[in-house]
N, CA, C and O atoms as CSV, one atom per row, in Angstrom:
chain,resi,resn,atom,element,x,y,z
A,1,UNK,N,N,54.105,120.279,-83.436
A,1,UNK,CA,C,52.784,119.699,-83.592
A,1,UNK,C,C,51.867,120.303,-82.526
A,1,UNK,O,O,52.308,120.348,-81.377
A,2,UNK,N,N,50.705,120.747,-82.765
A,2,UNK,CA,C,49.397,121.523,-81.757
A,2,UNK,C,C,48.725,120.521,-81.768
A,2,UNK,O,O,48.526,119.943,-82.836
A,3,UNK,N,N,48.311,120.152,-80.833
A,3,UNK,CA,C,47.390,119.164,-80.958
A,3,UNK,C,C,46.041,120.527,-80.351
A,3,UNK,O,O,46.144,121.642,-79.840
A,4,UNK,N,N,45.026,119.763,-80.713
A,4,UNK,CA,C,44.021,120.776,-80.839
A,4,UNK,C,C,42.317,120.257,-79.693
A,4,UNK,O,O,42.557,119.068,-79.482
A,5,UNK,N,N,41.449,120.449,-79.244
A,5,UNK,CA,C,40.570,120.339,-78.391
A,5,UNK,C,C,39.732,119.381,-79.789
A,5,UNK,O,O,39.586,119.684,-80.973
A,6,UNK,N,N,39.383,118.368,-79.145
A,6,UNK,CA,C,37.939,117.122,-79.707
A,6,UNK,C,C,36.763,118.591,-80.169
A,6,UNK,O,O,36.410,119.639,-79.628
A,7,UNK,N,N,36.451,117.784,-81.628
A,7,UNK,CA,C,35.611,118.721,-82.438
A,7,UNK,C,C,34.088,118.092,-81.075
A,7,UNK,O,O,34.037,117.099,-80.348
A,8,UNK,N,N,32.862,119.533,-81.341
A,8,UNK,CA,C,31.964,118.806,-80.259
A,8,UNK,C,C,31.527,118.112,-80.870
A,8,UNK,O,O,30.990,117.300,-80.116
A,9,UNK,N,N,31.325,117.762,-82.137
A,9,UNK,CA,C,30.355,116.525,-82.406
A,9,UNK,C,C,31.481,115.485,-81.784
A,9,UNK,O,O,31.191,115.261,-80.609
A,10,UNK,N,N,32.300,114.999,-82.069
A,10,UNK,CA,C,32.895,113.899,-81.227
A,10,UNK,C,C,32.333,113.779,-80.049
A,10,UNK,O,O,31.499,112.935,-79.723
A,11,UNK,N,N,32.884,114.802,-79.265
A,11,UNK,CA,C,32.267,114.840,-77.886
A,11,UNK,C,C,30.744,114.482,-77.408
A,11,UNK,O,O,30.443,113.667,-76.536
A,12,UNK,N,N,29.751,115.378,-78.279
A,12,UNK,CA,C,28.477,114.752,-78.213
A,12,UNK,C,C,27.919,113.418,-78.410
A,12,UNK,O,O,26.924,113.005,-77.814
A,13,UNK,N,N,28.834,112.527,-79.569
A,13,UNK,CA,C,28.517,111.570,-80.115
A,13,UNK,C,C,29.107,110.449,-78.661
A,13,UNK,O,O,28.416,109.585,-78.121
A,14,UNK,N,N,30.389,110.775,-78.347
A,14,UNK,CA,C,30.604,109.785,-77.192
A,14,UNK,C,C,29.803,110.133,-75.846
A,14,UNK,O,O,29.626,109.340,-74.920
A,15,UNK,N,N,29.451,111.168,-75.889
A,15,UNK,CA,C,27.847,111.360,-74.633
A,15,UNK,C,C,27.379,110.432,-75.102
A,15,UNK,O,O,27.765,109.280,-74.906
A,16,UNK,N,N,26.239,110.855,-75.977
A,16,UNK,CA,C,25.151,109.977,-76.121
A,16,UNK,C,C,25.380,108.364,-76.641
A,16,UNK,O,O,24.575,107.434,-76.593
A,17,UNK,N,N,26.631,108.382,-77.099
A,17,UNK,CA,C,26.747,106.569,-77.000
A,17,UNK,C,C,27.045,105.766,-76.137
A,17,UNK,O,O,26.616,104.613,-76.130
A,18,UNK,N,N,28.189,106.467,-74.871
A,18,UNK,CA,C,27.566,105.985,-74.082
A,18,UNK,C,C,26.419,106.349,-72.522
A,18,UNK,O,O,26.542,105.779,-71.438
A,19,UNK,N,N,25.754,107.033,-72.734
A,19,UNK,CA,C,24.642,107.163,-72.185
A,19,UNK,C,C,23.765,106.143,-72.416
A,19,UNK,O,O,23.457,105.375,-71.504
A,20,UNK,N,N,23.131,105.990,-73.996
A,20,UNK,CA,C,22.190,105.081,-74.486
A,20,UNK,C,C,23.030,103.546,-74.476
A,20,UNK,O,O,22.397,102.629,-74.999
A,21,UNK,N,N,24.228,103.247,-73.992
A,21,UNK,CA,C,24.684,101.899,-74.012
A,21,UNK,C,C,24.321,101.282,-72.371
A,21,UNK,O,O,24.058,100.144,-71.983
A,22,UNK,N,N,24.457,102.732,-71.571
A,22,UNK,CA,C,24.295,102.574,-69.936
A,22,UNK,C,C,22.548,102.754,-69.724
A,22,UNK,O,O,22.051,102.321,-68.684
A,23,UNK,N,N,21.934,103.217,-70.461
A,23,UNK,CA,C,19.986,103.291,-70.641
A,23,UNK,C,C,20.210,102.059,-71.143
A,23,UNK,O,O,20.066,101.361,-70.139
A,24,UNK,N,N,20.458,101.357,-72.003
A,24,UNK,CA,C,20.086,99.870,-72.465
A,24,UNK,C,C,20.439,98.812,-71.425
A,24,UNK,O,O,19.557,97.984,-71.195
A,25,UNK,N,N,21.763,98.691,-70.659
A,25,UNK,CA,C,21.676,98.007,-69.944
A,25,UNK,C,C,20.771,97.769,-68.736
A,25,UNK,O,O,20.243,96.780,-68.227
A,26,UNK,N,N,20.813,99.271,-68.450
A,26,UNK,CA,C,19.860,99.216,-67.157
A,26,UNK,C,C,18.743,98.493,-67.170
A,26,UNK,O,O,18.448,97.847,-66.164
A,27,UNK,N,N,17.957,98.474,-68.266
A,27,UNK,CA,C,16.760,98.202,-68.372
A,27,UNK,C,C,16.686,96.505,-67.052
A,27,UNK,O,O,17.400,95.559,-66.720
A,28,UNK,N,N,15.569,96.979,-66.812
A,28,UNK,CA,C,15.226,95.879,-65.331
A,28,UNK,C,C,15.633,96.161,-64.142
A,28,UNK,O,O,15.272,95.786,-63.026
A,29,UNK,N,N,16.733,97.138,-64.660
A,29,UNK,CA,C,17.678,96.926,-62.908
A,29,UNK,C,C,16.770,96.893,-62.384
A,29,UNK,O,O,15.677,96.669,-62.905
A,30,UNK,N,N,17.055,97.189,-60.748
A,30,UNK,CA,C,16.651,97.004,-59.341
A,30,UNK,C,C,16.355,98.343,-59.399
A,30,UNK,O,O,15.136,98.490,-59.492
A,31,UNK,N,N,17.264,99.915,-59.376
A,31,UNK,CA,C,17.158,100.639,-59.576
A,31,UNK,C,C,15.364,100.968,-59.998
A,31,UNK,O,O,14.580,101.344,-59.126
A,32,UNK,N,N,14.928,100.743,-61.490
A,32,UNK,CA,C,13.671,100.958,-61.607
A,32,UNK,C,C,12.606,100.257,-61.470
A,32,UNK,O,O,11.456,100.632,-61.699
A,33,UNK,N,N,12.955,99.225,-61.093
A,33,UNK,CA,C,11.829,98.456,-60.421
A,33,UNK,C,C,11.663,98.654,-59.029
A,33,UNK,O,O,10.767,98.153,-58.349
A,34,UNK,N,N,12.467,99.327,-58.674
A,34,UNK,CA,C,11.728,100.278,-56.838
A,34,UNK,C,C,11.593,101.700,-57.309
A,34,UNK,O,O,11.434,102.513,-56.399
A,35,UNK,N,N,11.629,102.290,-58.830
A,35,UNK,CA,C,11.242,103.706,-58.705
A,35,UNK,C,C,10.083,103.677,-58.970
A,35,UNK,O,O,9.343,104.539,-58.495
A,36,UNK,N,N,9.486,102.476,-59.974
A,36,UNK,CA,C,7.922,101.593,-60.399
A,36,UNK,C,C,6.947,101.798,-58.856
A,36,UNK,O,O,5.923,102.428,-58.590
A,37,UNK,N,N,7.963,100.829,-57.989
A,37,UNK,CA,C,7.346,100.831,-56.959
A,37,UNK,C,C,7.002,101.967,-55.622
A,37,UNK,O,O,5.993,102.074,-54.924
A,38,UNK,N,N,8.043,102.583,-55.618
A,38,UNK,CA,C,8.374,103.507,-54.688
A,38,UNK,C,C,7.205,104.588,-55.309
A,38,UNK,O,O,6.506,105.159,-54.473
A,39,UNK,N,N,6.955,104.910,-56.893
A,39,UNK,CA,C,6.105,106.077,-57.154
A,39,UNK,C,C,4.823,105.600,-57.441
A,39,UNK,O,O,3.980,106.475,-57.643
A,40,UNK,N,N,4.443,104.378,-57.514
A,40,UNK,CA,C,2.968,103.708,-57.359
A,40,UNK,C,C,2.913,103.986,-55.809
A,40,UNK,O,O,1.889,104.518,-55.381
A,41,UNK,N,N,3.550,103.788,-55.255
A,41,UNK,CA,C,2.863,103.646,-53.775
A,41,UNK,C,C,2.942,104.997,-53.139
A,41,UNK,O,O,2.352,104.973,-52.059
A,42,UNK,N,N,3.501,106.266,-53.438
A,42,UNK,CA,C,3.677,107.558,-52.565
A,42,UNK,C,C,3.019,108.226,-53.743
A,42,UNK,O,O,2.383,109.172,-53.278
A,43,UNK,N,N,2.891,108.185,-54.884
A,43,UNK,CA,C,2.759,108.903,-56.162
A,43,UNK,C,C,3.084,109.951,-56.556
A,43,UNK,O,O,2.632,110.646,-57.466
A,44,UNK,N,N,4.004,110.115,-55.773
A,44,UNK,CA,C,5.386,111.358,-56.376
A,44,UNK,C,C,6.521,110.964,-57.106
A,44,UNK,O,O,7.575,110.620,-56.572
A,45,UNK,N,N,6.281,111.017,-58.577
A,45,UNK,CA,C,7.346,110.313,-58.849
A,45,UNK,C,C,9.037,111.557,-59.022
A,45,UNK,O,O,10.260,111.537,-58.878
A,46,UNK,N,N,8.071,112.325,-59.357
A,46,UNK,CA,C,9.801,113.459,-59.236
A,46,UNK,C,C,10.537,113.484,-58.174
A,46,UNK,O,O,11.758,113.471,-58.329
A,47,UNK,N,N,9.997,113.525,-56.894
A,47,UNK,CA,C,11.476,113.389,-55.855
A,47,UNK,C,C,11.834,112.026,-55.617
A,47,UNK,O,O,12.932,111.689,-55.173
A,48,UNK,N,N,10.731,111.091,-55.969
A,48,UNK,CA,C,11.499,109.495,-56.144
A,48,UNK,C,C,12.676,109.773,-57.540
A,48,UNK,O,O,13.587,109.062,-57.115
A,49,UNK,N,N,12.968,110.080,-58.274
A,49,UNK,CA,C,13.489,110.228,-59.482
A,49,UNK,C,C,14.536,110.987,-59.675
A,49,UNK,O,O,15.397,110.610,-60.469
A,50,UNK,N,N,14.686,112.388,-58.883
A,50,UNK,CA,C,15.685,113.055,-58.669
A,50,UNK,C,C,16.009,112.362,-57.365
A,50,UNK,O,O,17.237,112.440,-57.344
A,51,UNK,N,N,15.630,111.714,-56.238
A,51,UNK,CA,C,16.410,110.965,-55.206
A,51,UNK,C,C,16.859,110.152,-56.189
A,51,UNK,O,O,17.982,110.633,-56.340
A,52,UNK,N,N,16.783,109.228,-56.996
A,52,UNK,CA,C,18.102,108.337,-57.632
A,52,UNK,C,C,18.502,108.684,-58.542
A,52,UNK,O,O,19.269,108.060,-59.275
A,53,UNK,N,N,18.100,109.695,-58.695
A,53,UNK,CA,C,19.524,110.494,-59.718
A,53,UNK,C,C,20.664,111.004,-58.668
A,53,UNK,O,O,21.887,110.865,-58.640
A,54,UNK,N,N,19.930,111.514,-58.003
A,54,UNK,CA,C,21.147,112.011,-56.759
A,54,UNK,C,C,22.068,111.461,-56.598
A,54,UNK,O,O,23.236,111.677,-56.919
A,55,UNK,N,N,21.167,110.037,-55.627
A,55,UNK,CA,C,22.205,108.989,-55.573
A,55,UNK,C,C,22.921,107.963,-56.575
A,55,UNK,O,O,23.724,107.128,-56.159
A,56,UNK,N,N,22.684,108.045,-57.489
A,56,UNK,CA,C,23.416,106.996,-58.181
A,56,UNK,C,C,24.020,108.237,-59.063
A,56,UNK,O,O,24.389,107.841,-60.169
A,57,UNK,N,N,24.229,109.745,-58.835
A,57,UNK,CA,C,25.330,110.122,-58.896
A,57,UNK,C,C,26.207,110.257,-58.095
A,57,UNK,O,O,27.334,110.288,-58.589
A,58,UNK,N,N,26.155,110.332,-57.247
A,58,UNK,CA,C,27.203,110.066,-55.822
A,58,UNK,C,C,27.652,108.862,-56.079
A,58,UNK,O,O,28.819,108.687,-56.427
A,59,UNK,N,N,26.923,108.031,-55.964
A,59,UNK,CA,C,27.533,106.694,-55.965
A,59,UNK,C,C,28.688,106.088,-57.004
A,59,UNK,O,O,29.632,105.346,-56.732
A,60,UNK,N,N,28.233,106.744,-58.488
A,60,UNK,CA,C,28.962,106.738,-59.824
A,60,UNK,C,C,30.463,107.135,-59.288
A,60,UNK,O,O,31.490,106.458,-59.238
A,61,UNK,N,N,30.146,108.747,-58.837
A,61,UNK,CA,C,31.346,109.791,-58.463
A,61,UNK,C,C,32.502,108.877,-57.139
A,61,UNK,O,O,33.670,108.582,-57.395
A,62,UNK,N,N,31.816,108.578,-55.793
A,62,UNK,CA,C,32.743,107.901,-55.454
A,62,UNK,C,C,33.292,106.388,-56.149
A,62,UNK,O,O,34.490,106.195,-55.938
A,63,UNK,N,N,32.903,105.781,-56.589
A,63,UNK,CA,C,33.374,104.769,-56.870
A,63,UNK,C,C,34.589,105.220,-58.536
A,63,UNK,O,O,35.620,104.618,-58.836
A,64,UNK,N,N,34.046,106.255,-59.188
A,64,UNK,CA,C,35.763,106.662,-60.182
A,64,UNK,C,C,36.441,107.413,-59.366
A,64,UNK,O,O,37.519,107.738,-59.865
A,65,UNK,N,N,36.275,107.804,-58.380
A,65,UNK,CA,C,37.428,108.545,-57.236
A,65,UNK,C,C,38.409,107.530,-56.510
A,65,UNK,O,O,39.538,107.692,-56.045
A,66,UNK,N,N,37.571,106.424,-56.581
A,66,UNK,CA,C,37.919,105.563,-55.692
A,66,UNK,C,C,38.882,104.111,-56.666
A,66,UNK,O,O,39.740,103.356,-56.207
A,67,UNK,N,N,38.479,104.148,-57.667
A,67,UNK,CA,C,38.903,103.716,-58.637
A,67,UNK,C,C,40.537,104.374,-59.432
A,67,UNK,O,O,41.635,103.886,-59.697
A,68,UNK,N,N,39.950,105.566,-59.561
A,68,UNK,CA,C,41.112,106.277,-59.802
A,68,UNK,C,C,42.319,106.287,-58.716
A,68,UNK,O,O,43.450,106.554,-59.119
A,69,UNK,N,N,42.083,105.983,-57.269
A,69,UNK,CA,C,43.101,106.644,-56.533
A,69,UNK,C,C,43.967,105.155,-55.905
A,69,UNK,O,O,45.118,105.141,-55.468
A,70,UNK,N,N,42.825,103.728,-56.046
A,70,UNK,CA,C,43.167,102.506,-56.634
A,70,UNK,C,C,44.337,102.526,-57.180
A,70,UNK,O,O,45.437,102.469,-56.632
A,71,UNK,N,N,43.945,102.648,-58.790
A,71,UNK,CA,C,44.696,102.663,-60.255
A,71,UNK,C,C,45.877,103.409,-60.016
A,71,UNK,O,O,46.911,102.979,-60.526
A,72,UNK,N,N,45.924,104.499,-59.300
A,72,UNK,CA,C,47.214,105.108,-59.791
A,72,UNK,C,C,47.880,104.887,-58.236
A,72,UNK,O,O,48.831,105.655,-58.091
A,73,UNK,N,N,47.657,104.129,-57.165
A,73,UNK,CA,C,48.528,103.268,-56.588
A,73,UNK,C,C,49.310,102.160,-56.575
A,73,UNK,O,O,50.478,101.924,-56.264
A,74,UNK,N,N,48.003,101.272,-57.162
A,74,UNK,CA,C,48.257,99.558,-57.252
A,74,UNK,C,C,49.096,99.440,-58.758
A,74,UNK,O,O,48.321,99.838,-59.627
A,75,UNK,N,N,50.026,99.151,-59.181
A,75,UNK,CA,C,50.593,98.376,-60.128
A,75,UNK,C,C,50.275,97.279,-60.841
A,75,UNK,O,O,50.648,96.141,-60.557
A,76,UNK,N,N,49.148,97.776,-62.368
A,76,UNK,CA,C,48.343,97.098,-62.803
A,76,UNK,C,C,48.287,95.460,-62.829
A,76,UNK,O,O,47.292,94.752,-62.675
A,77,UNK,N,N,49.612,95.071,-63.063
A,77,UNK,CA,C,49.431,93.400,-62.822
A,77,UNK,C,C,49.176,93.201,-61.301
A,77,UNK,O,O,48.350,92.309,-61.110
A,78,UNK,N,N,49.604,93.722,-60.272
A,78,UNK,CA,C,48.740,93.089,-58.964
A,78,UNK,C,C,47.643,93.602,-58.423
A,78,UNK,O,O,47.127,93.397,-57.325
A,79,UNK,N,N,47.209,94.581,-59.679
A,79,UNK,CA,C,45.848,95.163,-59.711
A,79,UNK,C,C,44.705,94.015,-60.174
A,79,UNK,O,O,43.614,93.751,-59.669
A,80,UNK,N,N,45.510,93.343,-61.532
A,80,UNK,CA,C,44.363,92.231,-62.285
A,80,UNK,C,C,44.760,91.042,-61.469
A,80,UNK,O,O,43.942,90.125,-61.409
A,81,UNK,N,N,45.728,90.940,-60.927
A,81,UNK,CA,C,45.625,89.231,-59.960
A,81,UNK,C,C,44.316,89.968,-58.671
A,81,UNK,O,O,43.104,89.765,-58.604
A,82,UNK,N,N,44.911,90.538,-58.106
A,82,UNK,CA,C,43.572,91.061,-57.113
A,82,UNK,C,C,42.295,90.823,-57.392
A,82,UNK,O,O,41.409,90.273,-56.739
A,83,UNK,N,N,42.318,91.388,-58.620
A,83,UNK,CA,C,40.889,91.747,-59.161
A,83,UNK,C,C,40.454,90.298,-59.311
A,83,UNK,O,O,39.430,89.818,-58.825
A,84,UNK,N,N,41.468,89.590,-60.131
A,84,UNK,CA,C,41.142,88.542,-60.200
A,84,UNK,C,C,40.729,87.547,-59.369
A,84,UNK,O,O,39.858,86.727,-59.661
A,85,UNK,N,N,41.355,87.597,-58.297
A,85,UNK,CA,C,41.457,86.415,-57.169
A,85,UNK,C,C,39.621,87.283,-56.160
A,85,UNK,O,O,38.621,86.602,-55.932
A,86,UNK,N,N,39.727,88.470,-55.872
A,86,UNK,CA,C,38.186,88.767,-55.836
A,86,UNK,C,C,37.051,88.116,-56.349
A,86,UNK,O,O,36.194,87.425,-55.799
A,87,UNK,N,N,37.215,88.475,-57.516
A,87,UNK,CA,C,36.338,87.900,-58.465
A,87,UNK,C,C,35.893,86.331,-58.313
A,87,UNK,O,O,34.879,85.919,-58.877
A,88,UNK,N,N,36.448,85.769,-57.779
A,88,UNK,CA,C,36.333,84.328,-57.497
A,88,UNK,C,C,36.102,83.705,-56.121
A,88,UNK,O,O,35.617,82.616,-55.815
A,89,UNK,N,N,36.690,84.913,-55.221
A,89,UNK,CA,C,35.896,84.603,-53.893
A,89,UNK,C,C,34.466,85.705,-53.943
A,89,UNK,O,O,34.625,86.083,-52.782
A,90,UNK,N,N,33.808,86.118,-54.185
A,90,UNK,CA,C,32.816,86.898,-54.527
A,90,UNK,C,C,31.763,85.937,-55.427
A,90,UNK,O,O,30.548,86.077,-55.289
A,91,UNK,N,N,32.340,84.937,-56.371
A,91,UNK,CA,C,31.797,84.030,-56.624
A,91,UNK,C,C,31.528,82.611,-55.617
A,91,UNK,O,O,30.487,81.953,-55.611
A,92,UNK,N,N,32.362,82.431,-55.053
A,92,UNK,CA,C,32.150,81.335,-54.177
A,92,UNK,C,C,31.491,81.604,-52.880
A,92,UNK,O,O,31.130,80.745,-52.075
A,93,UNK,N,N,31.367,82.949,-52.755
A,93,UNK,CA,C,30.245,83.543,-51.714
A,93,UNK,C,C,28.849,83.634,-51.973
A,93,UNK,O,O,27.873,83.487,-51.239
A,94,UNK,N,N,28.969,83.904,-53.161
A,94,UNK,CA,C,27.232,84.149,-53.701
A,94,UNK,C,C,27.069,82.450,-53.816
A,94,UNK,O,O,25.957,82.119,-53.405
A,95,UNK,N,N,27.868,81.326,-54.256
A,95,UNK,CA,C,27.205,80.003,-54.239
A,95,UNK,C,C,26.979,79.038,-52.741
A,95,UNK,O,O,26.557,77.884,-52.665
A,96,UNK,N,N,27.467,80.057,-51.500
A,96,UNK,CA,C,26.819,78.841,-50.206
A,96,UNK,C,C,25.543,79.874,-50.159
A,96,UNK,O,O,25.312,81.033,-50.505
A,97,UNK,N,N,24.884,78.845,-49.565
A,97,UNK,CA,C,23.858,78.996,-49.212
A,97,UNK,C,C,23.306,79.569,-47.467
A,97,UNK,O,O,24.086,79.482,-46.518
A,98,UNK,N,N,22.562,79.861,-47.386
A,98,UNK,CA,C,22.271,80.581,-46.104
A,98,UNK,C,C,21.816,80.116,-45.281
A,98,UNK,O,O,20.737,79.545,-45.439
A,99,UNK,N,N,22.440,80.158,-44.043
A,99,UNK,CA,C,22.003,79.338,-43.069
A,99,UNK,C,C,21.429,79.857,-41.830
A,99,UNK,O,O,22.293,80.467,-41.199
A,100,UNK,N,N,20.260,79.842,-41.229
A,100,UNK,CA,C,19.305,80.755,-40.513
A,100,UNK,C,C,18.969,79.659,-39.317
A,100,UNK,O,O,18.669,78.468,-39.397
A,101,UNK,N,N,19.156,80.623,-38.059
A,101,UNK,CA,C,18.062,79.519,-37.350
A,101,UNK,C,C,17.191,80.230,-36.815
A,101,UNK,O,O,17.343,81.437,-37.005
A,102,UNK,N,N,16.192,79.878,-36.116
A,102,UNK,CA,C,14.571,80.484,-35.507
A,102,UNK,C,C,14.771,81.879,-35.167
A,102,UNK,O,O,14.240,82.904,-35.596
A,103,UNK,N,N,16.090,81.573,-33.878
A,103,UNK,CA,C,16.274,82.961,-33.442
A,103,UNK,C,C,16.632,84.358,-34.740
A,103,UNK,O,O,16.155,85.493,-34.760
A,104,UNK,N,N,17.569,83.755,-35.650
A,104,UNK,CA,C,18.427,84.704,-36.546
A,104,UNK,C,C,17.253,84.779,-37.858
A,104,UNK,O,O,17.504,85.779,-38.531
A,105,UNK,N,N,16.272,84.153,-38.308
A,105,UNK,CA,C,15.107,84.636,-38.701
A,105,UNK,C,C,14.487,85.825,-38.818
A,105,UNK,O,O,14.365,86.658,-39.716
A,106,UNK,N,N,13.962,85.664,-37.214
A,106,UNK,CA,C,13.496,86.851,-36.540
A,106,UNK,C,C,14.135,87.997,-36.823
A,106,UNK,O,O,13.696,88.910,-37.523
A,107,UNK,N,N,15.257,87.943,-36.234
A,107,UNK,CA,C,15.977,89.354,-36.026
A,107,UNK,C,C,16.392,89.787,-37.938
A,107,UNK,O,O,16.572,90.984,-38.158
A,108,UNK,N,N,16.496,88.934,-38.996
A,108,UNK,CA,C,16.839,88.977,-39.697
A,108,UNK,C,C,15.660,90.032,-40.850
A,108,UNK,O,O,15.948,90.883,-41.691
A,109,UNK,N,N,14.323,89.492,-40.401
A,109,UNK,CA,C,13.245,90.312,-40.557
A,109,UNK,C,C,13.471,91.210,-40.700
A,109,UNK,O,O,13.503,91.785,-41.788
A,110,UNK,N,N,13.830,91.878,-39.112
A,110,UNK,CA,C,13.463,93.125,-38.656
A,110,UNK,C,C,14.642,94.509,-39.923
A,110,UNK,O,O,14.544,95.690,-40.257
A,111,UNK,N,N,15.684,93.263,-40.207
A,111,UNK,CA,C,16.894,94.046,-40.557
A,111,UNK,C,C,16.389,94.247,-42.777
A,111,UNK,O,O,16.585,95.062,-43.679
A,112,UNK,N,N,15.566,92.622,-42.545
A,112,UNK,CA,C,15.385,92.777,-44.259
A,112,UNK,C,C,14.439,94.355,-44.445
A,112,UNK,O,O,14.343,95.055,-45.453
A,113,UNK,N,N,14.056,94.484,-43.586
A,113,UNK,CA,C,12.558,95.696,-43.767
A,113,UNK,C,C,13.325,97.020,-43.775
A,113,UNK,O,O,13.000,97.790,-44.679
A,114,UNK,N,N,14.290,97.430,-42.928
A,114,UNK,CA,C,15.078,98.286,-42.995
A,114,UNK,C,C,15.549,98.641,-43.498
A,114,UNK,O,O,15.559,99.834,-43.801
A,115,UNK,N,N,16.724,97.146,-44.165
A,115,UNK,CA,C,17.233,97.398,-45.309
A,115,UNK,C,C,16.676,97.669,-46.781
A,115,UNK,O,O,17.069,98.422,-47.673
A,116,UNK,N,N,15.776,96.907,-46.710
A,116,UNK,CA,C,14.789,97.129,-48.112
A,116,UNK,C,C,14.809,98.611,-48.462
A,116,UNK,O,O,14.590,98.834,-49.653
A,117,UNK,N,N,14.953,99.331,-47.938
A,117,UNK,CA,C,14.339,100.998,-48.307
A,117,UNK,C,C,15.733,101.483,-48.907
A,117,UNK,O,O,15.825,102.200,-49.903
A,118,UNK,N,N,17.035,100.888,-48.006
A,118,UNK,CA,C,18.393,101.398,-48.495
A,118,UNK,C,C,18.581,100.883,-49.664
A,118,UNK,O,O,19.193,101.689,-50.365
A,119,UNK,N,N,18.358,99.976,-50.175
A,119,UNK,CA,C,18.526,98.920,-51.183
A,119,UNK,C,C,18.528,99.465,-52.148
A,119,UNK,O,O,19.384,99.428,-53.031
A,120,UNK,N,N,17.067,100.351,-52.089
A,120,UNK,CA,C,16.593,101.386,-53.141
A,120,UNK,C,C,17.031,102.530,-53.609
A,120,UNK,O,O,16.758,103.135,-54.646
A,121,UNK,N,N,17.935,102.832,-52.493
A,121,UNK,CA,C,18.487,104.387,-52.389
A,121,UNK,C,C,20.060,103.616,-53.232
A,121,UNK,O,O,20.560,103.845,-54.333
A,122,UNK,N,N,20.317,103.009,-52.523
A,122,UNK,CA,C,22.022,102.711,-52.985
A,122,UNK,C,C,21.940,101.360,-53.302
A,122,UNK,O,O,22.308,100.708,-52.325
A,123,UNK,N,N,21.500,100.391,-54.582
A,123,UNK,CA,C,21.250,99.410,-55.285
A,123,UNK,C,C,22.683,99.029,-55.342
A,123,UNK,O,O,23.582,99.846,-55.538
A,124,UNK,N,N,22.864,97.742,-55.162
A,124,UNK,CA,C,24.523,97.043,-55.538
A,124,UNK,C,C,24.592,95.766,-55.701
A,124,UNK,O,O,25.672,95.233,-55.955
């Protein structure tokens, strides 16, 4: 038996399906609502645009490197309890609430303004 190379329309057809499944979701992200913003306010929108293409190809690339090298360590059932048991402290983190005082305010400022710009570059 030869098994033989995917005809390209296959290949093309799973590009663009999922491309346009990953363009549909996006819609709103964070991602383009700071490229909205980022190119209203400098009004360059091409190196705002190729900067997050850049990065959110890097970002794509390490995280299936990182995924991959995961996967072919961890032994899928204490891969999905992991995943699992994550998944639920990651939830019970996002539900307390934040607790600030006068001093940690302040300094907290200084760090939201900073961070704000990374936010944009590497959205998560």
């Amino acid at each position: 038996m030869v098994l033989s190379s995917p005809a390209p329309m296959n290949l093309m057809y799973a590009l663009f399906t999922s491309t346009g499944v990953v363009a549909i979701s996006e819609v709103g992200d964070k991602t383009q609502l700071s490229a909205l913003l980022l190119a209203s306010h400098f009004r360059k929108p091409l190196p705002i645009a190729l900067g997050i293409l850049v990065a959110t190809v890097l970002n794509h690339t390490a995280a299936a490197l990182a995924g991959e090298g995961i996967g072919a360590t961890i032994d899928p059932a204490h891969l999905r309890w992991g995943l699992g048991l994550l998944f639920i402290v990651m939830a019970g983190w996002a539900l307390r609430p934040d607790e600030l005082s006068e001093k940690n305010q302040r300094q907290n400022l200084c760090r939201r303004r900073v961070s704000k710009y990374g936010n944009r570059v590497f959205p998560g």
